[in-house]
C-alpha positions as CSV (number, residue, x, y, z in Angstrom):
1,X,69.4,73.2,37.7
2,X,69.5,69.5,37.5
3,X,71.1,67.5,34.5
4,X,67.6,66.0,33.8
5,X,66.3,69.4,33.1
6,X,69.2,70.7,31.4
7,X,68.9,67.7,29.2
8,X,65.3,67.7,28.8
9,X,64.9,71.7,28.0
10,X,67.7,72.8,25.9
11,X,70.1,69.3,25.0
12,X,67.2,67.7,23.6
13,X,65.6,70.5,22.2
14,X,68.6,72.2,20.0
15,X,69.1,68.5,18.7
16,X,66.0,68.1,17.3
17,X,66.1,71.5,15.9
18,X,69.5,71.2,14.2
19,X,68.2,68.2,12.9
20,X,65.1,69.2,11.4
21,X,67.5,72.0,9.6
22,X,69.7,69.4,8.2
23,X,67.0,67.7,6.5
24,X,65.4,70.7,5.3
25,X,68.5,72.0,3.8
26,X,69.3,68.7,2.5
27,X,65.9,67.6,0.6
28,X,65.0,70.8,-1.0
29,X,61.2,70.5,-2.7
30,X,61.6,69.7,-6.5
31,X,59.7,72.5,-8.4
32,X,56.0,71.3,-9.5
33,X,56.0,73.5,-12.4
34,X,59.0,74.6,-14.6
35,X,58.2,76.2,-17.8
36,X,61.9,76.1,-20.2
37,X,62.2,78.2,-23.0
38,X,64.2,76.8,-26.2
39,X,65.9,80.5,-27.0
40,X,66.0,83.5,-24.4
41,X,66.3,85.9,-27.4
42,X,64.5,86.0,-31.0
43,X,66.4,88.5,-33.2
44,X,64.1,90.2,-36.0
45,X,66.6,92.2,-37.5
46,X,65.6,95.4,-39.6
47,X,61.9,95.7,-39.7
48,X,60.9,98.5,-42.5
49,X,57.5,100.1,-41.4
50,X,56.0,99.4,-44.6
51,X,56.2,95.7,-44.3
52,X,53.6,93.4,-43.0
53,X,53.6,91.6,-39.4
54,X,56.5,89.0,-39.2
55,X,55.9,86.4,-36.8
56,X,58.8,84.2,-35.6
57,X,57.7,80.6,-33.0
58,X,59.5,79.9,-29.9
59,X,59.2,76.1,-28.2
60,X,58.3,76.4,-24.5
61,X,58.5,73.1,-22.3
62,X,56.9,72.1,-19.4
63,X,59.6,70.5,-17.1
64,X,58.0,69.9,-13.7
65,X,55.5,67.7,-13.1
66,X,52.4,69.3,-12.9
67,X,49.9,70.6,-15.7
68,X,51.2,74.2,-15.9
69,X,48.0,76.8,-16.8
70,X,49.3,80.3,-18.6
71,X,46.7,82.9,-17.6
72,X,48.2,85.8,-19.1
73,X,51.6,87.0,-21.1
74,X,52.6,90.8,-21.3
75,X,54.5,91.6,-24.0
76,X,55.0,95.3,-22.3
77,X,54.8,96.9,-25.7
78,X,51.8,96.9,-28.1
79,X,53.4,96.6,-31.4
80,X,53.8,92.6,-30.4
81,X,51.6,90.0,-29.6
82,X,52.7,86.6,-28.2
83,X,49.7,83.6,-29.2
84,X,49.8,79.8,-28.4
85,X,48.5,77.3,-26.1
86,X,47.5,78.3,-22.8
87,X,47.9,75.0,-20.8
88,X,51.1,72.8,-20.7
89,X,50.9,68.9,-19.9
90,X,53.9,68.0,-17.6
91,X,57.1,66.9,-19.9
92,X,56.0,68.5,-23.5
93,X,56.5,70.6,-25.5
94,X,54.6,73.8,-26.8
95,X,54.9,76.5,-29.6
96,X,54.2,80.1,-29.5
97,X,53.7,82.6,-32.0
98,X,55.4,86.3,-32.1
99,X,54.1,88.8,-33.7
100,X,55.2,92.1,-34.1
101,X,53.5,94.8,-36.6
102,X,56.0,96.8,-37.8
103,X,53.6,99.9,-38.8
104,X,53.3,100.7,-34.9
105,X,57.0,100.3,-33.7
106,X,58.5,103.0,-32.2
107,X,61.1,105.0,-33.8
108,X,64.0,104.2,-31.9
């Protein structure tokens, strides 16, 4: 095998290769959307079952730059309900309502 086709098939090749690597490594995609909670936890404390629903607000933000659409939010219980706005403009803020109904919380 000549130099010219060493050079054209594999040199040439594996360099442009490890370069496209480098670059994507390098200049990773900024996220279009990022949606930032204020808290990670809301604490209740003691709910009797006799009270009425107590509804705390958490402050969501939309980080990225693109307007960030919420189609649907699963509690995974049904004694709470989460309400607010269902689209976030790029760089504001947001509040959502809490709600949990203490008459239909579980025991435990």
């Amino acid at each position: 095998m000549s130099k010219r086709a060493i050079l054209t098939l594999i040199v040439i090749p594996i360099l442009l290769i490890s370069g496209l690597i480098i670059f994507l490594v390098n200049n990773p995609r900024e996220p279009a959307i990022e949606l930032i909670l204020a808290q990670q936890h809301i604490d209740f404390g003691t709910l009797p079952e006799w009270e009425e629903p107590i509804t705390q607000s958490v402050t969501a933000r939309n980080g990225g730059k693109d307007l960030l659409r919420i189609q649907s939010v699963y509690t995974g219980c049904s004694y709470a309900t989460i309400t607010g706005s269902d689209v976030i403009q790029p760089d504001t803020k947001e509040t959502f309502q809490i709600t949990i109904n203490p008459e239909i919380l579980p025991a435990d």
